[in-house]
C-alpha positions in Angstrom: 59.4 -44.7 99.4 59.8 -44.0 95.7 56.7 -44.2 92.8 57.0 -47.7 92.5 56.9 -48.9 95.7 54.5 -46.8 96.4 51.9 -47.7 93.6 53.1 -51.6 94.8 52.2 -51.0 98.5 48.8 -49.4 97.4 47.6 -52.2 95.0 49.2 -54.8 98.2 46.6 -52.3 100.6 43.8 -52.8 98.0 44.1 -56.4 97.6 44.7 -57.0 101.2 41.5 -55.4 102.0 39.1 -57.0 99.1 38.9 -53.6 97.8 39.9 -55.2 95.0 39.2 -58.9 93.4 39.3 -61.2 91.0 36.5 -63.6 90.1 37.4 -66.0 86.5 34.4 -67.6 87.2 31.7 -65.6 87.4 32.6 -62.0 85.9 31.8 -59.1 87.6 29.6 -56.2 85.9 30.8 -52.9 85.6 28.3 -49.8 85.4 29.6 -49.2 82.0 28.4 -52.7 80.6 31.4 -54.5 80.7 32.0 -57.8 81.4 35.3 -58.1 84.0 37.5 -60.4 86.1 38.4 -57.9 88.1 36.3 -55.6 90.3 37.8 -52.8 92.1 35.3 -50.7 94.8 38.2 -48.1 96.6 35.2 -47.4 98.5 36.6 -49.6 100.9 39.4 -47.8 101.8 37.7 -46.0 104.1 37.1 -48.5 106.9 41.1 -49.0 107.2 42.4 -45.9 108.9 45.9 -47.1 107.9 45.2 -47.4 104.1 43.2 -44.4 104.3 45.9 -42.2 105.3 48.3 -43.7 103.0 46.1 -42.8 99.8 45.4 -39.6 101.0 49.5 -38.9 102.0 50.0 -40.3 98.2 47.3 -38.1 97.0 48.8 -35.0 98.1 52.5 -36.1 97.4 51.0 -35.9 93.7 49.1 -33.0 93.5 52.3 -31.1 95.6 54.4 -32.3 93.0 52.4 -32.1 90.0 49.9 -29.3 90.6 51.6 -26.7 92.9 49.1 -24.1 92.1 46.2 -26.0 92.7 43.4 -23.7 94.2 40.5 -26.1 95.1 40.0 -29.4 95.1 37.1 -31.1 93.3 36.0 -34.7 94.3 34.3 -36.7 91.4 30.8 -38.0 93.4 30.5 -40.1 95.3 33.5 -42.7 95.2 35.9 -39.6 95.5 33.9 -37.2 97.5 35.5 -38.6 101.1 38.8 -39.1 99.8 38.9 -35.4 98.4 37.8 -33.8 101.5 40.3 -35.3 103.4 43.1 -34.3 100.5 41.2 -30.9 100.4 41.7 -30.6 104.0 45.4 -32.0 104.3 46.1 -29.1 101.7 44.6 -26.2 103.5 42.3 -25.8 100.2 38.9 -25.4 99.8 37.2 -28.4 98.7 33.7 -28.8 95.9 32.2 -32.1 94.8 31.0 -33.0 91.1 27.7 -34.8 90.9 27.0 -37.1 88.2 24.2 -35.4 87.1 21.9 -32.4 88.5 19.9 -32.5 91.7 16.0 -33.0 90.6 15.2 -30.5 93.2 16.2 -27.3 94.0 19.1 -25.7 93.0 19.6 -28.2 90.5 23.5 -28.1 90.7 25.8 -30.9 89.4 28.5 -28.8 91.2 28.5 -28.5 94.8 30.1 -25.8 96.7 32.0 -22.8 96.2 33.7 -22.1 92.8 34.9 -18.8 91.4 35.2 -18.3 87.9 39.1 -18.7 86.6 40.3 -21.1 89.7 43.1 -23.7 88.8 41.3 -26.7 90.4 42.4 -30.5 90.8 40.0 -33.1 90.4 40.1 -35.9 92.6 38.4 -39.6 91.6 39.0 -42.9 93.4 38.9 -45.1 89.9 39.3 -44.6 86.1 38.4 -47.3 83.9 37.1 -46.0 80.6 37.5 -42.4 81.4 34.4 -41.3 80.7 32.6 -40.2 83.8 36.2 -38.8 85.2 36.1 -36.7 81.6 32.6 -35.7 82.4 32.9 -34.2 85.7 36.2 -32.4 84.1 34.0 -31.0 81.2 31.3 -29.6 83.8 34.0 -27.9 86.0 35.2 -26.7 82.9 31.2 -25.1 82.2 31.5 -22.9 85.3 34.8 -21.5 83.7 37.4 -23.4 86.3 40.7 -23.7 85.4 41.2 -27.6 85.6 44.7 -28.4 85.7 44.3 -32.2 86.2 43.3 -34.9 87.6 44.8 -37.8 90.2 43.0 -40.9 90.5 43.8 -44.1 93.2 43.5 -46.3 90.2 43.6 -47.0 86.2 42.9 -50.2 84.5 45.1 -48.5 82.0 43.1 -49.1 78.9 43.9 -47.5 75.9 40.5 -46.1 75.5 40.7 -43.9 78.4 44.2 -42.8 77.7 43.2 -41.7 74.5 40.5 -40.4 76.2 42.8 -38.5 78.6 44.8 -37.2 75.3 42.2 -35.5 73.5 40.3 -33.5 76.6 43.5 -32.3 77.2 43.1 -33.6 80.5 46.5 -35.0 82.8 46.0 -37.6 84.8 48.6 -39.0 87.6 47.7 -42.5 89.4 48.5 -43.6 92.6 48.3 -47.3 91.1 47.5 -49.1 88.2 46.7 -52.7 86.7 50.1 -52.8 85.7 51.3 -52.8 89.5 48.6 -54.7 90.9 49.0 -57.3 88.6 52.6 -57.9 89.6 51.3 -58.2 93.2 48.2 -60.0 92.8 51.0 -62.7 91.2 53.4 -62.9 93.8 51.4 -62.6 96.8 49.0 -65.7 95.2 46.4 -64.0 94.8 46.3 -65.2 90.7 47.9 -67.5 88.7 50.3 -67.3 85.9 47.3 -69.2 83.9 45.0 -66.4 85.5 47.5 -63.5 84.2 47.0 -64.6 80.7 43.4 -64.8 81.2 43.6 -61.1 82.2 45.7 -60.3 79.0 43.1 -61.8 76.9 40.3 -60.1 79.1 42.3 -56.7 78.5 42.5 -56.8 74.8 39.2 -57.2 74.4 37.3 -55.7 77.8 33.8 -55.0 76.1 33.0 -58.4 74.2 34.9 -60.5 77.6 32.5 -63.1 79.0 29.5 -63.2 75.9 
């Protein structure tokens, strides 16, 4: 199965499973403030042992291709923390997690478990949508003195923002999927409307001021 087909048969899993949907009724709230017809929670992908294994068999096909040297593997918490240990594990590499922010009580660490100083690591996160919590966990690894070589997500909304975003951290990111692909899908498997595709164009142009 090449890229393509690939990134098609994800967003098919995704949809397939209501990991993700659309709602042009009623938008859905995102943690960043945003307004969106589109929610996406790869969360989900857990409870199907078939669509599991495929993201994690894509996740390492990337990071094999794209990040040979990788030395640990760094899950983004807590969307990405399953996900990575089961990459981490598949790789025969040790596997850490990145908190959003410090633990209130003792240790305090926003990074959990063993890092050395100087090791190339790959950060794995299930979804990127403006980039910045995915930049943030990069930027802490990046405090303990890791070398981060990248990062691979299951999915991007693709927004200029975050590429830009991406750009200047100096950051790579590989997808497994993106809106581009799951649009296409969404559309011939019914799941939208060609009325409902323009809707999302509209919606995508203008993400933060969608639905006031």
């Amino acid at each position: 199965m090449d890229q393509l087909e690939l990134s098609r048969s994800i967003s098919r899993s995704l949809l397939q499973i209501k990991a993700i949907k659309f709602n042009f009724r009623e938008a859905y709230t995102w943690a960043s403030g945003w307004k969106s017809p589109v929610y996406c929670d790869n969360r989900k992908s857990l409870s199907y042992s078939v669509v599991r294994a495929m993201i994690r068999d894509a996740y390492v096909k990337v990071i094999q291709e794209n990040f040979p040297d990788a030395e640990v593997i760094a899950g983004v918490a807590t969307g990405a923390i399953a996900q990575g240990a089961l990459v981490a594990d598949q790789l025969n590499l040790p596997f850490i997690y990145v908190r959003e922010k410090p633990k209130d009580h003792g240790l305090m660490k926003i990074i959990e478990g063993v890092l050395e100083p100087g090791q190339k690591v790959v950060i794995v996160e299930d979804l990127v949508s403006t980039g910045g919590s995915s930049l943030k966990a990069a930027e802490e690894l990046r405090k303990e003195n890791a070398n981060v070589l990248g990062m691979t997500a299951i999915f991007s909304y693709e927004f200029p923002v975050a590429i830009e975003k991406f750009r200047e951290k100096k950051c790579k990111l590989y997808t497994l999927t993106a809106f581009s692909a799951l649009q296409d899908v969404a559309l011939e498997d019914g799941y939208i409307t060609e009325e409902e595709v323009d809707k999302l164009g509209e919606w995508r142009k203008n993400p933060q001021d969608y639905n006031r």
